[in-house]
C-alpha positions in Angstrom: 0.0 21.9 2.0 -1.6 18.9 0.6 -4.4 17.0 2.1 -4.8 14.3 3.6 -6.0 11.3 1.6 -8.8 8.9 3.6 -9.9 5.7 2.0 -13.6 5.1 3.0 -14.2 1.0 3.1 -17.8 0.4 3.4 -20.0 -2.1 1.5 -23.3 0.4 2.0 -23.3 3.4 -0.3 -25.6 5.6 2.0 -23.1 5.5 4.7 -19.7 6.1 2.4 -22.0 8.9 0.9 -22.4 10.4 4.4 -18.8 9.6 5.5 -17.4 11.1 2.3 -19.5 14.3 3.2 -18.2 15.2 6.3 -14.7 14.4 5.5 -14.7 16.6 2.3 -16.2 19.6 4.5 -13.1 19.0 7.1 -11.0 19.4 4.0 -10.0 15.7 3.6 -9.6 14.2 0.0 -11.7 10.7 -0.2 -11.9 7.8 -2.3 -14.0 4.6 -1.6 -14.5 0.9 -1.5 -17.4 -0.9 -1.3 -15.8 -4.4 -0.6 -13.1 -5.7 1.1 -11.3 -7.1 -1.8 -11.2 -3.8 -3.3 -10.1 -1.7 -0.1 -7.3 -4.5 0.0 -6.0 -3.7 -3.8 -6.5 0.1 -3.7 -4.5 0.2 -0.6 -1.9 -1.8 -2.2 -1.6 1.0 -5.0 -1.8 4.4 -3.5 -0.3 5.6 -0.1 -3.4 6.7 2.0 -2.7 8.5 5.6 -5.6 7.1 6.8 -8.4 4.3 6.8 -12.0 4.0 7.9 -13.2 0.7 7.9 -16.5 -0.9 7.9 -16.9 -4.1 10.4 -19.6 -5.7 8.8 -19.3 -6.8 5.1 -20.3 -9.5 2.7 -17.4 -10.7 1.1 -14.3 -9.8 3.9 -15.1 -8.6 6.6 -13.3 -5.6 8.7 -11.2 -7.8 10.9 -9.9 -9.8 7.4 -9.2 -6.6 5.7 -7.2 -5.4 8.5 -5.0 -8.5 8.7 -4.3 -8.3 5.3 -2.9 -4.3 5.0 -1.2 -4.9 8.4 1.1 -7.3 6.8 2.1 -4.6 4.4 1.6 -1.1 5.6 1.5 0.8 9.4 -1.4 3.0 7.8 -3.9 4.2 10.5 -7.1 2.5 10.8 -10.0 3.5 12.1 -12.7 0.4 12.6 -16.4 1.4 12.4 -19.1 -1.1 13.7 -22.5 -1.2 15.0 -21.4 -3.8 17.6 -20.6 -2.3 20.5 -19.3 -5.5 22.8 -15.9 -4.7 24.2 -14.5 -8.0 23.2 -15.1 -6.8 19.9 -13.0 -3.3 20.4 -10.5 -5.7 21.6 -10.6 -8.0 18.5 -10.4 -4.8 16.4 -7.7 -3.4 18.4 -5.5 -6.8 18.3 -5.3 -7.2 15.1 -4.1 -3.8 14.6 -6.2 -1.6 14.4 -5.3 1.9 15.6 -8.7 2.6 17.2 -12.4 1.9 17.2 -16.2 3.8 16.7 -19.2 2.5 16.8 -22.1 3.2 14.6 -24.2 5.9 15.0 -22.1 8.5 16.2 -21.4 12.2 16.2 -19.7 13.8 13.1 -17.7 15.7 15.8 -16.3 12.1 17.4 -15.5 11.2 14.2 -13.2 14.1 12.9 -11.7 14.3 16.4 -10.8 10.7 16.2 -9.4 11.1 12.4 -7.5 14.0 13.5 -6.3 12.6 16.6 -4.7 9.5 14.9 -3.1 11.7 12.0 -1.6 13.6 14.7 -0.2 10.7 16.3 0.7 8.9 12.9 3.0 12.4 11.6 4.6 12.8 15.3 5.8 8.5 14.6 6.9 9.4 11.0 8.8 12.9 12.5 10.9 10.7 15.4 11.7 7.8 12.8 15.2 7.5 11.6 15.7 8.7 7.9 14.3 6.5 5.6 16.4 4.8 2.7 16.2 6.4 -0.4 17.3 4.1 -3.5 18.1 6.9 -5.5 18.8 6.4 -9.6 18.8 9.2 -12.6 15.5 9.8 -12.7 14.4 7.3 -10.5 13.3 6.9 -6.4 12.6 4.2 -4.4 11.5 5.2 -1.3 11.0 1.3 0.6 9.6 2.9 4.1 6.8 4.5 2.2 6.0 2.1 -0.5 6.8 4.4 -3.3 8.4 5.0 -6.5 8.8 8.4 -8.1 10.2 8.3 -12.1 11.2 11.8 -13.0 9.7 13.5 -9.6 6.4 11.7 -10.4 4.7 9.1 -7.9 3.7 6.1 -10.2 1.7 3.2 -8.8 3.1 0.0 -9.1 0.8 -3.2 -7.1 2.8 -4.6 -3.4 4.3 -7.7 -5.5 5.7 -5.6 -8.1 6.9 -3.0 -5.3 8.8 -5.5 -3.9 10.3 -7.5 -6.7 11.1 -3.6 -7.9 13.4 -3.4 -4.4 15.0 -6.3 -3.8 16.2 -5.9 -7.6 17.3 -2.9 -6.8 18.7 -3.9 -3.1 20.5 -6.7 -5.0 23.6 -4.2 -6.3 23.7 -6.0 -9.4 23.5 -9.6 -8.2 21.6 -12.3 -10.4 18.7 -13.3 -8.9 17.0 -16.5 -10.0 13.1 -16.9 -10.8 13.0 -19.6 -7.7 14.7 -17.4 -5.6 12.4 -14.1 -6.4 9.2 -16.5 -5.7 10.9 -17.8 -2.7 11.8 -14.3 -1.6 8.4 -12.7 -2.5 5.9 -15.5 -1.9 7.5 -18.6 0.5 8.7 -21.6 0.5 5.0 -22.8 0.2 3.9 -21.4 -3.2 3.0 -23.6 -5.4 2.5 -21.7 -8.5 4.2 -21.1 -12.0 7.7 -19.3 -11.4 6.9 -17.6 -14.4 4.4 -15.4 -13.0 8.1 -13.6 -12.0 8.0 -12.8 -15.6 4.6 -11.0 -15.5 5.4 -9.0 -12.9 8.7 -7.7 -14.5 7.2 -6.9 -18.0 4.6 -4.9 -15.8 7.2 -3.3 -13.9 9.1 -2.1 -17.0 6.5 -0.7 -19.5 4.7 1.1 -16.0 8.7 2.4 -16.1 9.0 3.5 -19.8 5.0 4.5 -19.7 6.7 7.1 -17.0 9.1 8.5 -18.6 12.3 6.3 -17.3 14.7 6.3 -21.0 16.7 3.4 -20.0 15.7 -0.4 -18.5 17.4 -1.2 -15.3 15.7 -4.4 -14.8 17.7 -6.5 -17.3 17.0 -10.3 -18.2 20.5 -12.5 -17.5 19.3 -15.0 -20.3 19.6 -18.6 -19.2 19.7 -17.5 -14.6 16.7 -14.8 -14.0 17.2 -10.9 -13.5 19.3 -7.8 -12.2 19.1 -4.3 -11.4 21.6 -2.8 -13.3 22.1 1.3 -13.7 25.6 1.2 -15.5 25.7 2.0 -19.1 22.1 2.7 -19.2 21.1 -0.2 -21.6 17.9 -0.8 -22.7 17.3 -4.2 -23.3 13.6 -5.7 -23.0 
C-alpha cells in the first residue's frame, strides 16, 4: 500500500523540520514549502492527499494559499496558526479549509487530526460516482484527479497545461481557436499574448514524447488553432 503524501507549507525551517519528523515516524512521505508561492506551484504539480499549512507567512499568507488550491483541487487542509481567536478558525474554515490547530500542540493532536481527515477524504472519494477516464493507447487522462499517466506512468504536467491537455482532449476532434483556449482557460478578462497558448502546447508535447507517448495527438490546424486527434497516429510537431 502506498503512503500517503503530506505537503508541509511553512516559511520557518525549525518547524517543517519538526513537522516532517513526526510525520515520517507515522509512516507518512513529506515534501516541503517554505513560501506560499511555492506550496501554490508544487500543489499544482503532484497530487498530495493532504496539506498542512502555516497561517503566518511573509509573502502569502495561509488564508491566500488556501484560496488559491481551492479553486483547483478538494485536497485536505489542515491550517496551523499561533492565533487562537475563533474568528480566525472561522476565517480558516470559510475559505475552505478542512480544519484548524493551533500552535503549540501535541504530536498526538496532530496525527489524530491528519488521520482523521484522510479518513474522511478516502470515505468522499469511495461514495463518488466513477470518475471519467479519457483513455488513449498509451495514454490516461484522469480529469477528477488531475492526472495524466503516458504508458502506466504518472507524469506532471502544471494546472494550465492540465487543462488545455483536457479540453483538447474533451473536444473529440473539434478545432479550437487560440482566443477560444485563452477564453476557455483564463476569461474573458486576460489581457495577455494568445500566444502563450503556444507555449503551453510545445510544453505539453515534448513532456509527452519525453514520456514515452510515439505519436502527437495535439496537432496544429495551420491557419485556426489546435485539436486532439488519436486517428492515424500522426506525428506532426
Amino acid at each position: 500500500m502506498s503512503k500517503s503524501q503530506i505537503l508541509i507549507v511553512d516559511d520557518e525551517w525549525n518547524m517543517r523540520n519538526l513537522l516532517r519528523i513526526y510525520l515520517l515516524n507515522e509512516g507518512f512521505a513529506t515534501r516541503e514549502a517554505a513560501t506560499g508561492q511555492e506550496a501554490i506551484r508544487m500543489a499544482g504539480q503532484q497530487a498530495f492527499d493532504l496539506i498542512l499549512l502555516d497561517v503566518m507567512m511573509p509573502d502569502m499568507d495561509g488564508w491566500q494559499v488556501c484560496r488559491v488550491i481551492r479553486e483547483h483541487s478538494h485536497i485536505p487542509i489542515l491550517m496551523l496558526t499561533a492565533r487562537s481567536e475563533i474568528k480566525d478558525k472561522v476565517q480558516g474554515l470559510g475559505i475552505g479549509a478542512d480544519d484548524y490547530l493551533t500552535k503549540p500542540f501535541e504530536p498526538e493532536e496532530l496525527l489524530a487530526r491528519i488521520h482523521s481527515l484522510l479518513r474522511r477524504s478516502a470515505l468522499t472519494q469511495s461514495l463518488a460516482p466513477r470518475e471519467e477516464v479519457l483513455e488513449y493507447p498509451g495514454l490516461r487522462i484522469y480529469p477528477e484527479a488531475r492526472e495524466v499517466r503516458i504508458q502506466e506512468q504518472s507524469v506532471d504536467f502544471t494546472l494550465k497545461e492540465f487543462d488545455l491537455l483536457t479540453l483538447l482532449a474533451r473536444g473529440g476532434q473539434r478545432v479550437f481557436t487560440r482566443d477560444e483556449l485563452v477564453e476557455r482557460l483564463w476569461g474573458n478578462d486576460y489581457g495577455g499574448e494568445t500566444r502563450v497558448i503556444d507555449t503551453h502546447i510545445k510544453n505539453i508535447r515534448e513532456k509527452m514524447q519525453r514520456a514515452g507517448l510515439t505519436y502527437n495527438p495535439v496537432q496544429t490546424v495551420w491557419g485556426l488553432g489546435y485539436k486532439f486527434q488519436v486517428t492515424g497516429m500522426t506525428d506532426e510537431k
